[in-house]
C-alpha positions in Angstrom: -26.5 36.0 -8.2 -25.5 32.4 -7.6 -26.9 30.1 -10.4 -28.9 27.1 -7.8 -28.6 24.9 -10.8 -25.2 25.1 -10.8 -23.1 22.4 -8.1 -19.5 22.6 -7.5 -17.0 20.4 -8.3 -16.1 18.4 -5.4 -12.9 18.9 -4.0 -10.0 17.4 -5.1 -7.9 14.6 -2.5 -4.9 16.6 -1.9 -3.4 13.2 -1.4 -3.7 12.4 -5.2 -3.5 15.8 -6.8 0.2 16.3 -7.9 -0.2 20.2 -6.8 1.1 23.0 -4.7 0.7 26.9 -5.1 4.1 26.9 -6.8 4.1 23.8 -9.2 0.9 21.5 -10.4 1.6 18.6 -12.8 1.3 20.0 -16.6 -2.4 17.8 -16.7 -4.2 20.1 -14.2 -3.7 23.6 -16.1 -6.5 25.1 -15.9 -8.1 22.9 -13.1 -5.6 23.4 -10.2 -4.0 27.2 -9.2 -0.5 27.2 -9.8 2.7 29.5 -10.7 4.0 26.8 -12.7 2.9 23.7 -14.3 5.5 21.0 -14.9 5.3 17.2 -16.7 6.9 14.6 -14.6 9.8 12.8 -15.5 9.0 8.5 -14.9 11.8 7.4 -12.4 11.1 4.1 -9.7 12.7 3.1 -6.5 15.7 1.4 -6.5 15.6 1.6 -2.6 14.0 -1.6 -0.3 11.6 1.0 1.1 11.2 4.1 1.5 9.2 6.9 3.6 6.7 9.4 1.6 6.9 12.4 3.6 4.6 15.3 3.5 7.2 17.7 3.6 10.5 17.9 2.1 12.4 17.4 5.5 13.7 14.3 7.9 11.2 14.3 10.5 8.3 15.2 8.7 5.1 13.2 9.2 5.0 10.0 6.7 2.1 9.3 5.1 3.0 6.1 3.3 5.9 4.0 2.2 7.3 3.5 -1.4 9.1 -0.1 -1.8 11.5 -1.1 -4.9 10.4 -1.1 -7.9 7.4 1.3 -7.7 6.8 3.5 -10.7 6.8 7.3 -9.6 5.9 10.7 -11.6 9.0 13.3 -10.4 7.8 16.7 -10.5 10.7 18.5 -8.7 13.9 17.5 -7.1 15.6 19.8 -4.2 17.5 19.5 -1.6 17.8 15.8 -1.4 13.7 15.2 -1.4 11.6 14.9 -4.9 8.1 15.4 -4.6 6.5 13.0 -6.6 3.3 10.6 -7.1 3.2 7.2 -6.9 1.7 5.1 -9.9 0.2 2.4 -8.5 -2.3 4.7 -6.2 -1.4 8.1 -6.9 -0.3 9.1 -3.5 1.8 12.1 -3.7 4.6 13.5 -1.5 8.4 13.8 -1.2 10.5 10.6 -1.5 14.3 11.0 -0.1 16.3 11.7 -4.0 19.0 9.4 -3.2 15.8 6.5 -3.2 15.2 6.9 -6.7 16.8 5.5 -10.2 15.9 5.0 -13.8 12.7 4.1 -14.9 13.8 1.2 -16.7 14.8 -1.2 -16.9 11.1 -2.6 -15.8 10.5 -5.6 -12.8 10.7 -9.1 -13.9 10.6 -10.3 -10.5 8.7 -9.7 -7.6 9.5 -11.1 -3.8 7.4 -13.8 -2.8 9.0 -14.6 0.9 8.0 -12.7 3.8 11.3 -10.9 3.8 14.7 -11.3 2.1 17.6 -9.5 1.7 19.5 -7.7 -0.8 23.5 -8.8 -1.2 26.5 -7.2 -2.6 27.4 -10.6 -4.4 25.8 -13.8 -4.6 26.9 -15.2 -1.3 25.0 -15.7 1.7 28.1 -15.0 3.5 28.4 -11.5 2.4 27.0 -8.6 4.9 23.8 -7.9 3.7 22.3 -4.1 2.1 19.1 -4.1 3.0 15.8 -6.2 3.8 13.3 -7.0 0.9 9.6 -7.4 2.1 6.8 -9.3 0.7 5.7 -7.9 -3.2 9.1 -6.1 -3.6 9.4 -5.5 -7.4 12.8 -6.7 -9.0 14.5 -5.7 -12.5 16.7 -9.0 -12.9 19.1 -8.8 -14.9 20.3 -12.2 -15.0 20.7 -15.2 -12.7 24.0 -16.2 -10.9 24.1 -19.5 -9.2 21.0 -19.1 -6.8 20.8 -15.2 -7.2 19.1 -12.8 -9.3 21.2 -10.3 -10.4 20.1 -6.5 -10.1 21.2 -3.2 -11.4 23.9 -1.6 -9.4 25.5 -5.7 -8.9 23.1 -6.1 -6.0 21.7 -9.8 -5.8 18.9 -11.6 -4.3 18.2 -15.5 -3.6 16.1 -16.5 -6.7 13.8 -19.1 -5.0 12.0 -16.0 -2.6 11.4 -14.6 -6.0 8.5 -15.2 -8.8 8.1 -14.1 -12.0 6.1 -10.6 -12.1 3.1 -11.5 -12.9 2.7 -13.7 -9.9 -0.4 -14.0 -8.1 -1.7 -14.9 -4.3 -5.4 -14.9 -4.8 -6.2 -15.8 -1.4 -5.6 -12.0 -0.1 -7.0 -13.4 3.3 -4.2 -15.6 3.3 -1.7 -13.0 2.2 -2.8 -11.3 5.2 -2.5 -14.6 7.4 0.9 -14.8 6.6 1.9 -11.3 8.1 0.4 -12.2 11.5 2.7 -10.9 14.0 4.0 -8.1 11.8 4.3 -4.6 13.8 2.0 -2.0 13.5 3.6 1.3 11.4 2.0 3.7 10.7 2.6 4.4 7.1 3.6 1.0 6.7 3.3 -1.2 3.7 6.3 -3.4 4.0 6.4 -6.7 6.0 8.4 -5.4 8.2 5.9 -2.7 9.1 2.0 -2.0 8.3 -0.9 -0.1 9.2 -4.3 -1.5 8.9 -4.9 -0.2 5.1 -1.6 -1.0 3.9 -2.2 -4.7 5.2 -5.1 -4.5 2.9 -3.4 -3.0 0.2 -0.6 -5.3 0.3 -2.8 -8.5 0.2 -5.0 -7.1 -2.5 -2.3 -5.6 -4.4 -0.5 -9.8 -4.5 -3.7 -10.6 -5.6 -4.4 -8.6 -8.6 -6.6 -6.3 -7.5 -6.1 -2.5 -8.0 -6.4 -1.3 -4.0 -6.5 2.5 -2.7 -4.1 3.2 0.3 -6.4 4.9 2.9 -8.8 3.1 4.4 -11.3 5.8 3.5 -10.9 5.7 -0.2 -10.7 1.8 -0.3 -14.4 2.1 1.2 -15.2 4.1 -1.4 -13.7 1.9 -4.3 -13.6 -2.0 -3.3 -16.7 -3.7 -3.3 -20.5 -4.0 -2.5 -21.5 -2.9 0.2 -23.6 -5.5 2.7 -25.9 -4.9 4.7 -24.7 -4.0 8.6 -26.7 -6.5 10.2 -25.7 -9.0 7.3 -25.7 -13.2 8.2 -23.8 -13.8 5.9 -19.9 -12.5 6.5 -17.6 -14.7 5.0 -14.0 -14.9 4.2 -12.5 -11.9 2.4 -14.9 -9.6 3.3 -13.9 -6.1 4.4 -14.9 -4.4 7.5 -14.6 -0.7 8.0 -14.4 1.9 10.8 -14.0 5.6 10.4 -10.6 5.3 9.6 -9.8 1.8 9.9 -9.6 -1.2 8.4 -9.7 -5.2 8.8 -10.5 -8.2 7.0 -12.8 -11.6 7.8 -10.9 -14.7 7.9 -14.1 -16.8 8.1 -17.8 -15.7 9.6 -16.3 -14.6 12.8 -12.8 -14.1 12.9 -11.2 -10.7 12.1 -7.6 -10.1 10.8 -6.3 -6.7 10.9 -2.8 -4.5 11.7 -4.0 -2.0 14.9 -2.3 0.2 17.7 -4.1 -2.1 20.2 -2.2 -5.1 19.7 0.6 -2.8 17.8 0.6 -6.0 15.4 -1.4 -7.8 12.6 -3.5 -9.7 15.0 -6.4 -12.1 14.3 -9.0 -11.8 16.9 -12.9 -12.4 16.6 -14.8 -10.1 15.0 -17.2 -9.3 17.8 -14.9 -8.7 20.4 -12.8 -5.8 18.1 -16.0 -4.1 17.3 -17.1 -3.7 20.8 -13.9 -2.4 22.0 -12.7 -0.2 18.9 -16.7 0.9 19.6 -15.2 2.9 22.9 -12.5 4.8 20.7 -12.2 7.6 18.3 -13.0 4.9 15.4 -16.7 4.8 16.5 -19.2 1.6 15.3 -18.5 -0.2 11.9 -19.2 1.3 9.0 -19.6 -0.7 6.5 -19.1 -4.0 5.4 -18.1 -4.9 1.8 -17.4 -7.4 -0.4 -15.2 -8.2 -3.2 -16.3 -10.5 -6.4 -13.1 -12.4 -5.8 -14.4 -13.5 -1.9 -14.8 -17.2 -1.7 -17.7 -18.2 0.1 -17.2 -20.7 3.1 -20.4 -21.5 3.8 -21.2 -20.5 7.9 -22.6 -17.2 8.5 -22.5 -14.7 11.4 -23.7 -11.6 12.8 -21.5 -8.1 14.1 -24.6 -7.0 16.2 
């Protein structure tokens, strides 16, 4: 007979648990079913970007996007995928192998422009590699002239770059900047976002540890306000059932959406009632981070 006393553990988010039936990270023995347990081997991306795939194949559904210079745990490599986690918020899946270098050396940098690109010598006149978005993470080796120089002679224009441990602390402005970007989904590159990786992004420039899915960061960010609260205010977060957005100021909302297929700014009330006629539902919740600067006018979602 069942002891009532007893609850269960809740379930483990298969989007942070480093697990399958065939291999679990060596730190879940004995809390996750597996045939083998393996420790991961620290590697980061050395690619601008790339897709975090659910299953090791092209074509497979992406869930979110590594970008250079993120610290990942490698578990496995086959076929040309590795299935991995992120560090910086433990999303796990299969990163292309061909995406991934040495852990070290670690960023110095990190890209401060909207976008830049990555050049096979310091000269502007030379086709580029790749693009750079916003928060990119850079080991520099040295400077050249105008460019950082990286591992693998690849260089980028020094003066879209800061010193890693640059801050934004307006996160609303962060997002402010990337109006116009497209709507990904997956996306967490200025080139390409979804409405929690817009979040994360700003949040992320601004010091402060950030979930990807917009369900988990209404879980972790925050107090939550009351629904009928006076008192919105820039930097406040407003959440749907799977979406997310942020308040510019008591009325106006900025957030990356399949309406628009953007990062759009649009008032507050006027999103609400239409996202109101989709699968999103009502708001639910509004919260607020310590770091959300008060602007003084107030208004209502009602």
């Amino acid at each position: 007979m069942q002891n009532p006393t007893k609850t269960d553990p809740a379930p483990r988010d298969a989007r942070l648990t480093p697990g399958r039936p065939d291999l679990a990270d060596s730190a879940l023995a004995g809390a996750v079913a597996a045939e083998r347990y393996v420790a991961p081997e620290p590697a980061r991306l050395v690619a601008p970007a790339a897709p975090l795939r659910r299953e090791p194949r092209e074509g497979a559904a992406i869930d979110t996007e590594a970008v250079m210079g993120d610290a990942v745990r490698v578990y496995e490599v086959r076929d040309g995928f590795a299935y991995v986690q992120l560090v910086h918020d433990g999303y796990v899946g299969y990163l292309p192998e061909a995406s991934l270098g040495p852990a070290d050396p670690a960023p110095t940098h990190r890209v401060r422009a909207l976008r830049t690109f990555l050049y096979p010598a310091p000269d502007l006149k030379r086709p580029p590699l790749g693009h750079l978005g916003l928060g990119a993470a850079l080991p520099a080796l040295d400077q050249e002239g105008d460019y950082l120089r990286l591992p693998g002679d690849r260089f980028v224009f020094a003066p879209h770059c800061e010193a890693s441990d640059w801050r934004a602390p307006d996160y609303a402005g962060t997002a402010e900047r990337l109006v116009g970007t497209p709507y990904l989904w997956g996306g967490r590159t200025s080139l390409g976002l979804d409405c929690s990786g817009l979040v994360q992004l700003a949040l992320d420039l601004a010091g402060i540890p950030c979930p990807r899915d917009a369900d988990q960061q209404e879980r972790a960010l925050g107090t939550a306000l009351p629904l009928e609260t006076e008192a919105l205010r820039r930097g406040d977060l407003v959440f749907w059932r799977g979406h997310v957005g942020l308040m510019l100021d008591h009325e106006r909302l900025i957030h990356a959406n399949g309406h628009h297929m953007a990062v759009a700014v649009e008032p507050l009330r006027v999103a609400a009632a239409r996202i109101r006629e989709t699968s999103y539902g009502a708001v639910t919740s509004l919260r607020r981070l310590d770091a959300a600067q008060d602007l003084g006018p107030s208004g209502r979602i009602s």
